[in-house]
KOLVODO-244218 format. One record per atom (N, C-alpha, C): z negated, x, y negated; residue in one letter; atom name. Coordinates in nm, 4 decimals, decimal comma. Layout:
% KOLVODO-244218
         w         u         v  code  site
         Z         X         Y     a    CA
...
This chain:
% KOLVODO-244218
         w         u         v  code  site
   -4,2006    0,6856   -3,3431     x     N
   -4,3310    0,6954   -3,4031     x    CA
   -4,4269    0,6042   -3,3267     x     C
   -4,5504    0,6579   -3,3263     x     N
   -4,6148    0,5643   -3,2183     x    CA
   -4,7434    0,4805   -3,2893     x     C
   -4,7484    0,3957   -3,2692     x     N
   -4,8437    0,2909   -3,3433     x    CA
   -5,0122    0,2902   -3,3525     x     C
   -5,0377    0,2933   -3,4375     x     N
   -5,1469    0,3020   -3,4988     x    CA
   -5,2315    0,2576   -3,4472     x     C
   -5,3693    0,3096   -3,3538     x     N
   -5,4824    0,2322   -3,2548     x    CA
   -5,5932    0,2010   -3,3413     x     C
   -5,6253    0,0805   -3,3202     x     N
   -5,7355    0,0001   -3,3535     x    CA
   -5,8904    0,1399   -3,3304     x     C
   -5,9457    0,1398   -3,4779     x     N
   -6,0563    0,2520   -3,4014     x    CA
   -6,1417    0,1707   -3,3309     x     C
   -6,2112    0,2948   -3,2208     x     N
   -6,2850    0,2180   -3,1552     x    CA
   -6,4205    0,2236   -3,2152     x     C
   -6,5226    0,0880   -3,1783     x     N
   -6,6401    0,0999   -3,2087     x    CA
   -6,7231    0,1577   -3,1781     x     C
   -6,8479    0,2007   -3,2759     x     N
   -6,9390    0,2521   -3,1998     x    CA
   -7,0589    0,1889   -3,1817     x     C
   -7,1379    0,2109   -3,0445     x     N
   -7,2228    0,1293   -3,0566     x    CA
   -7,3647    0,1291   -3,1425     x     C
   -7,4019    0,0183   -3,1625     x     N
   -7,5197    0,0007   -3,2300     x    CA
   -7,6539    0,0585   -3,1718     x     C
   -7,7134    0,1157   -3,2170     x     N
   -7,8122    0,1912   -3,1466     x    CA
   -7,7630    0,3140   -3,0041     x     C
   -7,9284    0,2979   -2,9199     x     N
   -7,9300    0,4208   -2,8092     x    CA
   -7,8164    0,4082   -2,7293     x     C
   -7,7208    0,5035   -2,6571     x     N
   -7,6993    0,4698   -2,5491     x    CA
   -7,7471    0,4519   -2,3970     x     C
   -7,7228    0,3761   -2,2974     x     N
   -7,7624    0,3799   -2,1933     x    CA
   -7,7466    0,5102   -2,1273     x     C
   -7,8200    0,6233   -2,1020     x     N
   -7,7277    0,7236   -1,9743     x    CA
   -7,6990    0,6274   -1,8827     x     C
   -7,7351    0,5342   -1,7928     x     N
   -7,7259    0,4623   -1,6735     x    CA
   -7,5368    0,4295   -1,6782     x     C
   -7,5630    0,3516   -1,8011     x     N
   -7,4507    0,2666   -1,8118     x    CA
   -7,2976    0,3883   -1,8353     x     C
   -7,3459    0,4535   -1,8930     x     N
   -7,2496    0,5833   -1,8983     x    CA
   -7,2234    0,6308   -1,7542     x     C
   -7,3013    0,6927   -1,7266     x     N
   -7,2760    0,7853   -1,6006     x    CA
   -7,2018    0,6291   -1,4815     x     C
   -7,2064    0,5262   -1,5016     x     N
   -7,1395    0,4197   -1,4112     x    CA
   -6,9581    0,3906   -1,4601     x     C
   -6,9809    0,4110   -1,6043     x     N
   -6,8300    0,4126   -1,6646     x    CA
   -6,7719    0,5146   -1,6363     x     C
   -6,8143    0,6687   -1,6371     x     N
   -6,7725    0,7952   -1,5703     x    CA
   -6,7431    0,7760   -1,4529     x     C
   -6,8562    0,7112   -1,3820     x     N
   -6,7976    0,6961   -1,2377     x    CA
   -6,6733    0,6161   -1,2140     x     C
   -6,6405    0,4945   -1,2596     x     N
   -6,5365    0,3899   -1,2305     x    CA
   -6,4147    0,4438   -1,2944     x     C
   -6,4372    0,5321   -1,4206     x     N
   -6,2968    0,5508   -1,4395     x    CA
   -6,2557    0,7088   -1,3684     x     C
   -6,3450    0,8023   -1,3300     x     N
   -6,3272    0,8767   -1,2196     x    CA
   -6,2468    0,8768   -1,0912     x     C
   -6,3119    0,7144   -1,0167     x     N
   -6,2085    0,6743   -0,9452     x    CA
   -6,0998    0,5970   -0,9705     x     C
   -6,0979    0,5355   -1,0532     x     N
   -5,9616    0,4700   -1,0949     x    CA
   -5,8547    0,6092   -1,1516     x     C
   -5,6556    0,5655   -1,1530     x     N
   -5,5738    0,6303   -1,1146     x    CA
   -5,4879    0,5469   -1,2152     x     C
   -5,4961    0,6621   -1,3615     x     N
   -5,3864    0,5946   -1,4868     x    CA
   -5,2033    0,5838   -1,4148     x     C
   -5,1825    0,5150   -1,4976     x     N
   -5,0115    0,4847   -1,4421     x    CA
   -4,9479    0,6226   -1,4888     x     C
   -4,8727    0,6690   -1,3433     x     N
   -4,7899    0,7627   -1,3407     x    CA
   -4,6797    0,7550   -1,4880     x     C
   -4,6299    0,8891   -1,5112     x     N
   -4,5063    0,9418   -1,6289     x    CA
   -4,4024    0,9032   -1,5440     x     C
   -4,2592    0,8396   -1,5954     x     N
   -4,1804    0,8178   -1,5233     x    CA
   -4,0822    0,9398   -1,5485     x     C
   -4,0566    0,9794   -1,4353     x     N
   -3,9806    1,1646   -1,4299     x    CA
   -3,8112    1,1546   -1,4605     x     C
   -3,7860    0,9938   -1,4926     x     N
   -3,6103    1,0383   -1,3930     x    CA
   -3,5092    0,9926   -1,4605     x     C
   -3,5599    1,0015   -1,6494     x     N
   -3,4830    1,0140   -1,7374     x    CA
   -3,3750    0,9443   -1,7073     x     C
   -3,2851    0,9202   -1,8595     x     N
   -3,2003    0,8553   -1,8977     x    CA
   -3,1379    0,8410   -1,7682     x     C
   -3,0321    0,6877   -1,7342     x     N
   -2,9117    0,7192   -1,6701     x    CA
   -2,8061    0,8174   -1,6518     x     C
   -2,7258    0,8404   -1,5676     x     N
   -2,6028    0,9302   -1,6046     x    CA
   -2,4763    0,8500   -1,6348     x     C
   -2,4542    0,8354   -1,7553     x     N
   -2,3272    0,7254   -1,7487     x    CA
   -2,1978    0,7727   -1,6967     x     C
   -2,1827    0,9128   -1,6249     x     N
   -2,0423    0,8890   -1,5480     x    CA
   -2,0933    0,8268   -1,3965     x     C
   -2,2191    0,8240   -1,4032     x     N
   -2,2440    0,7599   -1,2495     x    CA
   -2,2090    0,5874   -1,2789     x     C
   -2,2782    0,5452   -1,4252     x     N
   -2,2860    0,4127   -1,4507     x    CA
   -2,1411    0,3838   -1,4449     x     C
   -2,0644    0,4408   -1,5547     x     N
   -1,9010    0,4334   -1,5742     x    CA
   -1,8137    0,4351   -1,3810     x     C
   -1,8504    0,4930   -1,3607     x     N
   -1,7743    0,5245   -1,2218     x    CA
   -1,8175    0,4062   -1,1049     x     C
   -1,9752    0,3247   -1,0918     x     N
   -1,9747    0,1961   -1,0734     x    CA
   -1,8951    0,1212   -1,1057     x     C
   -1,8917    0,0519   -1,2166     x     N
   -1,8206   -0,0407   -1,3093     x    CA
   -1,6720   -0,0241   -1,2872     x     C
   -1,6320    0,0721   -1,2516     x     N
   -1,5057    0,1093   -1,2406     x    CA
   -1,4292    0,0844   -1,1742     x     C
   -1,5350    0,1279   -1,0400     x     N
   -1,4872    0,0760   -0,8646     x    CA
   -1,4896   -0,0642   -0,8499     x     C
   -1,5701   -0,1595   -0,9212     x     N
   -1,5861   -0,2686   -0,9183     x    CA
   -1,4785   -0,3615   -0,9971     x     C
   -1,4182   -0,3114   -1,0717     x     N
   -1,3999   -0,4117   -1,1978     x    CA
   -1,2458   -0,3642   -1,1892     x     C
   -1,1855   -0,2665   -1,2304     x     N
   -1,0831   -0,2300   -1,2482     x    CA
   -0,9886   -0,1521   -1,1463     x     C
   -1,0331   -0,0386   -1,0821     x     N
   -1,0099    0,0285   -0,9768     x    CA
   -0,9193   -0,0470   -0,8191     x     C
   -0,7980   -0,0632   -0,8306     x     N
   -0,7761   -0,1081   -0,6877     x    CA
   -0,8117   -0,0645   -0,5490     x     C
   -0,8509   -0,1887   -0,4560     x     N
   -0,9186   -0,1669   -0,3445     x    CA
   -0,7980   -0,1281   -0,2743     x     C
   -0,8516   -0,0162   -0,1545     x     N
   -0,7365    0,0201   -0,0572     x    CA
   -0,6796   -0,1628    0,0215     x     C
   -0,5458   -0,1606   -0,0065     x     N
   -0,4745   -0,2679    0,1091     x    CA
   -0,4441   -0,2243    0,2300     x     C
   -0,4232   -0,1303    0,2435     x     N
   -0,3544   -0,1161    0,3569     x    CA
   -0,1715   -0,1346    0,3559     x     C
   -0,1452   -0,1219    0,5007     x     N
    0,0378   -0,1328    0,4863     x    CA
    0,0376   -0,3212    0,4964     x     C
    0,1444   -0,3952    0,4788     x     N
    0,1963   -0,4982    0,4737     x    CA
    0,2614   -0,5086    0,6245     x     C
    0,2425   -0,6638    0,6520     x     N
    0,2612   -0,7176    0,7550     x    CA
    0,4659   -0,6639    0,7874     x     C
    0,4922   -0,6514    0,6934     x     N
    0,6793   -0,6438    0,7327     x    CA
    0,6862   -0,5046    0,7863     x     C
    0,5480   -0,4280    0,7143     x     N
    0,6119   -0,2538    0,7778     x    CA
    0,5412   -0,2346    0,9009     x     C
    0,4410   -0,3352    0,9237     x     N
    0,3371   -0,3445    1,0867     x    CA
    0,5005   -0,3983    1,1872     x     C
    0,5465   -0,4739    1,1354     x     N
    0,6813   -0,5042    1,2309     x    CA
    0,7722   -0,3848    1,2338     x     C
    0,7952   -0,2943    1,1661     x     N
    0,9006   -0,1975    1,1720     x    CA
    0,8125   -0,1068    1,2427     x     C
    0,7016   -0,0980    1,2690     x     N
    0,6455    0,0302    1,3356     x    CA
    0,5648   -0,0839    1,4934     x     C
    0,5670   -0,1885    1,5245     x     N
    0,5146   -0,2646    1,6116     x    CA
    0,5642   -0,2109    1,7428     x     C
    0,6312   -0,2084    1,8022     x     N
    0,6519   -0,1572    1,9068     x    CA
    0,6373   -0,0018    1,9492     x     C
    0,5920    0,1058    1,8373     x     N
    0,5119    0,2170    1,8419     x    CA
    0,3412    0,1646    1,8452     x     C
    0,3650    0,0809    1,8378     x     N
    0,1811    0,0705    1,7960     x    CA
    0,1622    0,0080    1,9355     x     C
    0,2123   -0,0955    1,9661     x     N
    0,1666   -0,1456    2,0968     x    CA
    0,2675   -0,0977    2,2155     x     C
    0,3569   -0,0643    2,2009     x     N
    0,4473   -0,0129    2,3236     x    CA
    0,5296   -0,1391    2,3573     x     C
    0,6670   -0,0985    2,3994     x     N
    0,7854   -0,1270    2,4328     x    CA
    0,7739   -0,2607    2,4741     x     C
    0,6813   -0,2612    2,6103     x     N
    0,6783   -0,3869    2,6859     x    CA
    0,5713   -0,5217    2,5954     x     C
    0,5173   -0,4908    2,5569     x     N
    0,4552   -0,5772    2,5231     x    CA
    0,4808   -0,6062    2,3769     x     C
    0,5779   -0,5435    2,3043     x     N
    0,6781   -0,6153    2,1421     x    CA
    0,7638   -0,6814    2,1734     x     C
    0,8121   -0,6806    2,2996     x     N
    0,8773   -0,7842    2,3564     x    CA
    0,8143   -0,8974    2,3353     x     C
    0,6561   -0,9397    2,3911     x     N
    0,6265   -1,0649    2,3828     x    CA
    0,5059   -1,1028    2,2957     x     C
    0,5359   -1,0326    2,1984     x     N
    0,4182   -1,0440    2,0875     x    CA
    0,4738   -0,9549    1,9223     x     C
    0,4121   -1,0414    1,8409     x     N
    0,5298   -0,9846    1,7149     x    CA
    0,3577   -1,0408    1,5704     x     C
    0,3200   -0,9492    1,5030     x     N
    0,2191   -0,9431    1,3612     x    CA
    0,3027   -1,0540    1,2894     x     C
    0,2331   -1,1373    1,2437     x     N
    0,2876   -1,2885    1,2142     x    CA
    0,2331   -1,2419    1,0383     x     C
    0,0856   -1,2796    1,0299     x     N
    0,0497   -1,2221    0,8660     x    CA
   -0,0937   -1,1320    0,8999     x     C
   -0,1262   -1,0928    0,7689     x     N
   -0,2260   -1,0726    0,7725     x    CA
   -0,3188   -1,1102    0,6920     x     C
   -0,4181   -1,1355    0,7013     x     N
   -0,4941   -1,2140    0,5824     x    CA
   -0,6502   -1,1145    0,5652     x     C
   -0,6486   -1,1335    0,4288     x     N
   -0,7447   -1,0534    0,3499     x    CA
   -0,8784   -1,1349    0,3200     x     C
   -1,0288   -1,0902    0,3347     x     N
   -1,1294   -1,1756    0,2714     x    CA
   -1,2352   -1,0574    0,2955     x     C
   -1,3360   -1,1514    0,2448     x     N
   -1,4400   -1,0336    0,2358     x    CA
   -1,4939   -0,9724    0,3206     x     C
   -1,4669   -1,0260    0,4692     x     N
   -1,5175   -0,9143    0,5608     x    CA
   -1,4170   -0,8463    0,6349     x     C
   -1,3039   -0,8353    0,5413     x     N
   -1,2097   -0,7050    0,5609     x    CA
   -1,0998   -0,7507    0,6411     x     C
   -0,9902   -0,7246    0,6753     x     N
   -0,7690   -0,7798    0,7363     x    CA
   -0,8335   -0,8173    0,8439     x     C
   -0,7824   -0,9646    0,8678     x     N
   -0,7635   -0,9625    1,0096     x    CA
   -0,5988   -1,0191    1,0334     x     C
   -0,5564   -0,9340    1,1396     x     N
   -0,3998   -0,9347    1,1898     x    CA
   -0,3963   -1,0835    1,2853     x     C
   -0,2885   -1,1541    1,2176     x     N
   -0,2789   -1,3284    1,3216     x    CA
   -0,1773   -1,2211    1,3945     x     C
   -0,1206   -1,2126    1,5031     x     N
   -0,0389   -1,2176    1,6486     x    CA
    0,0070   -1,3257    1,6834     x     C
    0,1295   -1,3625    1,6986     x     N
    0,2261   -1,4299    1,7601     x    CA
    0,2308   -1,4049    1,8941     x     C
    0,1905   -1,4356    1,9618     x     N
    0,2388   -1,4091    2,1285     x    CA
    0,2411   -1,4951    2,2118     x     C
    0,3628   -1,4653    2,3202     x     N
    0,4202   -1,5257    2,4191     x    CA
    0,3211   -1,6131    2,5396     x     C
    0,2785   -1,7190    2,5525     x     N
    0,1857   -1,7752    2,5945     x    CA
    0,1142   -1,7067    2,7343     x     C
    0,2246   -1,6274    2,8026     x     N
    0,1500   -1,5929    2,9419     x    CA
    0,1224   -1,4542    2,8901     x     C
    0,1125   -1,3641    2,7830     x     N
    0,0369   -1,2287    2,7424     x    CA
   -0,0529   -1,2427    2,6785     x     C
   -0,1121   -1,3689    2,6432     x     N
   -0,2354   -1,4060    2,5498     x    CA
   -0,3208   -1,3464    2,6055     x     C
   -0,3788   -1,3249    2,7288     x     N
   -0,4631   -1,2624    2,7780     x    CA
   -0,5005   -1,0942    2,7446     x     C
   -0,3703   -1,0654    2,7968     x     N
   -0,3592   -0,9244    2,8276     x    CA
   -0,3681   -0,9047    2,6772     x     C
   -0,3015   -0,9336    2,5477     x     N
   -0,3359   -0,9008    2,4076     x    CA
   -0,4886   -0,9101    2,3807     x     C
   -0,5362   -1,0196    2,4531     x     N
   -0,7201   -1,0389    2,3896     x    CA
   -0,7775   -0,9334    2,4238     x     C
   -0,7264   -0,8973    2,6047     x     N
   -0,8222   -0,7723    2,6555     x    CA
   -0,8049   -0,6444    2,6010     x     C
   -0,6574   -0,6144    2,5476     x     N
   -0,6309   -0,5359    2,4350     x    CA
   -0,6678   -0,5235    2,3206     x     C
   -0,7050   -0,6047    2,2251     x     N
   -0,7146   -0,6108    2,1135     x    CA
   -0,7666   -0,4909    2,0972     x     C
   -0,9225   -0,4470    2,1184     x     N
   -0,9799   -0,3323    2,0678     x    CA
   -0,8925   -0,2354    2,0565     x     C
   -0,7799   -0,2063    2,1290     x     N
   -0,6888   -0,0805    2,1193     x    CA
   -0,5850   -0,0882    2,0226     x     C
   -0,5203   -0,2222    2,0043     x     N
   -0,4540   -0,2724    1,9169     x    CA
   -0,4805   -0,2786    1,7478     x     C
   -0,5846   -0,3022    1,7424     x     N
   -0,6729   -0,2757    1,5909     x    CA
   -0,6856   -0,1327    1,5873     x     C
   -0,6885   -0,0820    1,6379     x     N
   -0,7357    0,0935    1,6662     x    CA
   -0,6337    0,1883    1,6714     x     C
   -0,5014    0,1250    1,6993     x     N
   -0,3739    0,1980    1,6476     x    CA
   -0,3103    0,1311    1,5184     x     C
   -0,3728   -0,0158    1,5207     x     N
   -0,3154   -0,0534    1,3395     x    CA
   -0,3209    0,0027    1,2646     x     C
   -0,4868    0,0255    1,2442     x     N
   -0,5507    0,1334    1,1841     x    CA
   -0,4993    0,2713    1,1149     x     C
   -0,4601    0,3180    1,2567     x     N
   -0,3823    0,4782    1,2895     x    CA
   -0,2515    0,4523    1,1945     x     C
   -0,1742    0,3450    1,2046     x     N
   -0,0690    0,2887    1,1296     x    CA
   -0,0974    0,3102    0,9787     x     C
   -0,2220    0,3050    0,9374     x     N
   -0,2318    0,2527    0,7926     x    CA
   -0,2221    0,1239    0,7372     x     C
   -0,2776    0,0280    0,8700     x     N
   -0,3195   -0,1396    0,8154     x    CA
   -0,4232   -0,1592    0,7560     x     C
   -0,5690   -0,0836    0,8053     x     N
   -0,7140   -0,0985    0,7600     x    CA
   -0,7255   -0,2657    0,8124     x     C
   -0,7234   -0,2893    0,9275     x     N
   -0,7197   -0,4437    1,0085     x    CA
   -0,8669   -0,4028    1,0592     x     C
   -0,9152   -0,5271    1,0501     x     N
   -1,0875   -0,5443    1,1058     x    CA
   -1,0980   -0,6421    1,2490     x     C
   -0,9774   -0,6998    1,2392     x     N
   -1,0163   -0,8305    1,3727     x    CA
   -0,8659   -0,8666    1,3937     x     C
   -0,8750   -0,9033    1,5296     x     N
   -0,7132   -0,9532    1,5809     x    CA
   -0,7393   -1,1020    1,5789     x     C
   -0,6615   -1,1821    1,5519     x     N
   -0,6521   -1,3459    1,5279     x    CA
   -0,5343   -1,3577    1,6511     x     C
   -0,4969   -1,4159    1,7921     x     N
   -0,4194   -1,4610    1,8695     x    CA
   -0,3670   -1,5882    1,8116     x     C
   -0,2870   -1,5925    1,8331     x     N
   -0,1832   -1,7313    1,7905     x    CA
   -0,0171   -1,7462    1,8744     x     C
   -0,0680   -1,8539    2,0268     x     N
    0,0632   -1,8532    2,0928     x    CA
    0,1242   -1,9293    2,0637     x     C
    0,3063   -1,8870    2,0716     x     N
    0,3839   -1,9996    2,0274     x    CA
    0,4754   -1,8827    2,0612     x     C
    0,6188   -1,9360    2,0293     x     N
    0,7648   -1,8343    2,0313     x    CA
    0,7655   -1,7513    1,9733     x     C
    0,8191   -1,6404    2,0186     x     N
    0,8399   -1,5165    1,9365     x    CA
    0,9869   -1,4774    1,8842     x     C
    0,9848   -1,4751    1,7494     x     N
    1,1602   -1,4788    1,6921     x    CA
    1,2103   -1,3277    1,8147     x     C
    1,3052   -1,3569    1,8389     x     N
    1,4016   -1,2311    1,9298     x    CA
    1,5153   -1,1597    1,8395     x     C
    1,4986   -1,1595    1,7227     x     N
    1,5978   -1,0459    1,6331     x    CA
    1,5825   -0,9047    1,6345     x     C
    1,4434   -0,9074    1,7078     x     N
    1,4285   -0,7282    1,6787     x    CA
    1,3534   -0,7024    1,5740     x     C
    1,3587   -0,5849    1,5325     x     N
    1,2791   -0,5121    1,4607     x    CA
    1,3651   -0,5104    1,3204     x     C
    1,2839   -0,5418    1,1918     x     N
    1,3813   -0,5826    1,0784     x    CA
    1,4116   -0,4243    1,0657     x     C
    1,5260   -0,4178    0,9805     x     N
    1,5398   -0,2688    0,9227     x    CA
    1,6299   -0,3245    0,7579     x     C
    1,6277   -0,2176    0,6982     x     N
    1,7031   -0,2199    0,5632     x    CA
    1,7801   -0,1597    0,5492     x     C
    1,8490   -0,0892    0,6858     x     N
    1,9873   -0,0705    0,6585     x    CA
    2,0764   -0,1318    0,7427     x     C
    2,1949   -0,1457    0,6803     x     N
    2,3099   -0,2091    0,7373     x    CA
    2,3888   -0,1635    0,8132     x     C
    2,4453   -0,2156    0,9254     x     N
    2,4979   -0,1538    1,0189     x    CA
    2,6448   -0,1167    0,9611     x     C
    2,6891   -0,0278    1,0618     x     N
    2,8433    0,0366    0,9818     x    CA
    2,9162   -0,0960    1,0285     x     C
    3,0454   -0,0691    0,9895     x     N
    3,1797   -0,1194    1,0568     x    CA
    3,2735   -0,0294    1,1288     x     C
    3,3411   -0,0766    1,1442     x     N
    3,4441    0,0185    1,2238     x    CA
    3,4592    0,1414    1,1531     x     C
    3,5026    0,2504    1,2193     x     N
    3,5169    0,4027    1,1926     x    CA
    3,6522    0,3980    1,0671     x     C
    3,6726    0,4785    1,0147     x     N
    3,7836    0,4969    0,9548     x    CA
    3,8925    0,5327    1,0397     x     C
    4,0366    0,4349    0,9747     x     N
    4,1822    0,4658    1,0634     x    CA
    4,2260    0,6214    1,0255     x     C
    4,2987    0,6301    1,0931     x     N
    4,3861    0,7932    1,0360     x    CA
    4,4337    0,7885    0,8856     x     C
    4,5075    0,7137    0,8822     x     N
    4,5605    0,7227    0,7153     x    CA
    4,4160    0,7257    0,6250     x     C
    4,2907    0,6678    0,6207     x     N
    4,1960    0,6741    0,6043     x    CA
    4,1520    0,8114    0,6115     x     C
    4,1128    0,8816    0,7242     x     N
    4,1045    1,0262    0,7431     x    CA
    4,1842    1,1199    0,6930     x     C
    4,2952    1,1118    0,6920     x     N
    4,3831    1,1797    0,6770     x    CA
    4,3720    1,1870    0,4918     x     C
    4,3661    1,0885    0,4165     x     N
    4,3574    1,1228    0,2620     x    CA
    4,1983    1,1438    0,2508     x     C
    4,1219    1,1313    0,3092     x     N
    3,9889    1,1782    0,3075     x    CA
    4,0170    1,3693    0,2904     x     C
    4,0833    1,3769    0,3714     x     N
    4,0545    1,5116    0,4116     x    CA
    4,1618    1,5978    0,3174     x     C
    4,2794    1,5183    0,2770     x     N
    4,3187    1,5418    0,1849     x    CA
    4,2391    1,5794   -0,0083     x     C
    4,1511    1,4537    0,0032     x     N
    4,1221    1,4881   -0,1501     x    CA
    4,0056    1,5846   -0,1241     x     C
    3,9479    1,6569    0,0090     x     N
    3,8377    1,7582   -0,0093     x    CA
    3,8928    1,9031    0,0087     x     C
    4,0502    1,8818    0,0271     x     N
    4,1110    2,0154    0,0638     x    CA
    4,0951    2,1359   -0,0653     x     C
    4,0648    2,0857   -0,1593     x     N
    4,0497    2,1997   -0,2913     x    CA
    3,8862    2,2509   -0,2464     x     C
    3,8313    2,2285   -0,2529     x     N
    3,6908    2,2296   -0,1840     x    CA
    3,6481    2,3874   -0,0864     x     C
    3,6172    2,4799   -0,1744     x     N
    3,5888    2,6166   -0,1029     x    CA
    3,4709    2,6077    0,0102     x     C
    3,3605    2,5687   -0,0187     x     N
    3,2971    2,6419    0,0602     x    CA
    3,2794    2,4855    0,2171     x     C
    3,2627    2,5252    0,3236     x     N
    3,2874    2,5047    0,4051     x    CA
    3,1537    2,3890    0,4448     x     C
    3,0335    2,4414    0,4125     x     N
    2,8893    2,3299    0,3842     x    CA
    2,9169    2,2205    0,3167     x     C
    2,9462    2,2421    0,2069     x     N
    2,9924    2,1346    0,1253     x    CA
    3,0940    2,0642    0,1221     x     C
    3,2025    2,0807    0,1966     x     N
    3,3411    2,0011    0,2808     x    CA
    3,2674    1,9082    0,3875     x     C
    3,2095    1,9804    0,4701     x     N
    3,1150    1,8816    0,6040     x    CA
    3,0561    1,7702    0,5070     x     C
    2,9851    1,8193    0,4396     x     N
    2,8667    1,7206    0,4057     x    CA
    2,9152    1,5864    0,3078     x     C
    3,0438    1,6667    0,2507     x     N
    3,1038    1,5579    0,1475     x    CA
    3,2355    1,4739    0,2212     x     C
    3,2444    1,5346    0,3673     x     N
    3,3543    1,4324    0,4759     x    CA
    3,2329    1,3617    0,5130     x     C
    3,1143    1,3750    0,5543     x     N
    3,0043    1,2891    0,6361     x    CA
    2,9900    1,1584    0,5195     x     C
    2,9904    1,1905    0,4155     x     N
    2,9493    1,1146    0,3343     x    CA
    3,0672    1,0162    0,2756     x     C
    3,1484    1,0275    0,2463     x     N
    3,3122    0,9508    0,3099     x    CA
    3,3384    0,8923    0,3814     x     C
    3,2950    0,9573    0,4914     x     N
    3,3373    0,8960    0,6009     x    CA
    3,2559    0,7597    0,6407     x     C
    3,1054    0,7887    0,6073     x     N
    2,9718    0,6655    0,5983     x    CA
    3,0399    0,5948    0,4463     x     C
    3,0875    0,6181    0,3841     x     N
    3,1174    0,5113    0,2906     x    CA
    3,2493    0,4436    0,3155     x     C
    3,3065    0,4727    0,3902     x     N
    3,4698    0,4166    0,4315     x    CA
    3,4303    0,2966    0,5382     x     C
    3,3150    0,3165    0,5853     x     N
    3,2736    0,2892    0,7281     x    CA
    3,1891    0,1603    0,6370     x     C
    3,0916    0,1548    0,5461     x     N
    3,0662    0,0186    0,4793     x    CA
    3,1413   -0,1084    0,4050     x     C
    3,2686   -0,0756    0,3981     x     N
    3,3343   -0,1920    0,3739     x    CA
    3,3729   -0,2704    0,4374     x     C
């Protein structure tokens, strides 16, 4: 409901034409305040802000242990030899990857870097900057999570293997259930 205007006065006696035709003129050129066109918010736009901000997890990227299991695809053979993704650290202007490397490739990694961030990337790190850091590089290799076998199975081993699959018709499923025997005989 809109509020009640003060009436206006009228004046006492003649009017001026002068003074009129000058108020016509000034408010002629003067320019009332625009209607504002652009209506309510949209609250799945508002909701969907708030969302990304507040609750919503930001992309990480992969973790420094799986940049080591794929490191020597990313930079090539010769040079995981003397350089190994140490951590990576997160802040607001986005990963930067520290590098471990072998004191006489420090170079050749700096002049690299741009290519190096650029296959991290390709990796699924989302890395913004390379950090160099020389010192020793551990020589174990590339971690993995599986365990290496042991020795093959002996004959008597084989031999009752192949025994308890002998009821066993179809011929796919004998292979696949000796392969699988045989890798479990082989972990103890």
């Amino acid at each position: 409901m809109l509020p009640k205007r003060a009436p206006i006065p009228k004046p006492e006696g003649p009017v001026d034409p002068r003074l009129e035709a000058a108020a016509l003129e000034a408010l002629s050129r003067q320019r009332g305040k625009a209607a504002w066109k652009g209506g309510p918010p949209q609250a799945g736009a508002l909701t969907a802000a708030i969302m990304r901000d507040k609750i919503a997890p930001k992309q990480t990227g992969k973790s420094v242990l799986e940049l080591r299991r794929q490191w020597s695809d990313i930079v090539g053979a010769k040079l995981a030899q003397m350089t190994e993704p140490e951590k990576i650290s997160r802040g607001p202007a986005g990963a930067t990857l520290t590098v471990r490397v072998a004191g006489p490739a420090a170079p050749f990694v700096q002049h690299q870097s741009a290519l190096i961030i650029e296959r991290c990337n390709l990796a699924g790190a989302g890395v913004k900057a390379l950090q160099i850091k020389q010192g020793a590089i551990n020589r174990k290799g590339p971690t993995s999570n599986v365990r290496p076998l042991s020795a093959p199975l002996s004959a008597d081993e084989e031999r009752l293997l192949a025994l308890s699959l002998a009821p066993i018709g179809s011929p796919a499923l004998k292979a696949a259930l000796t392969r699988l025997g045989r890798a479990i005989g082989q972990r103890r």
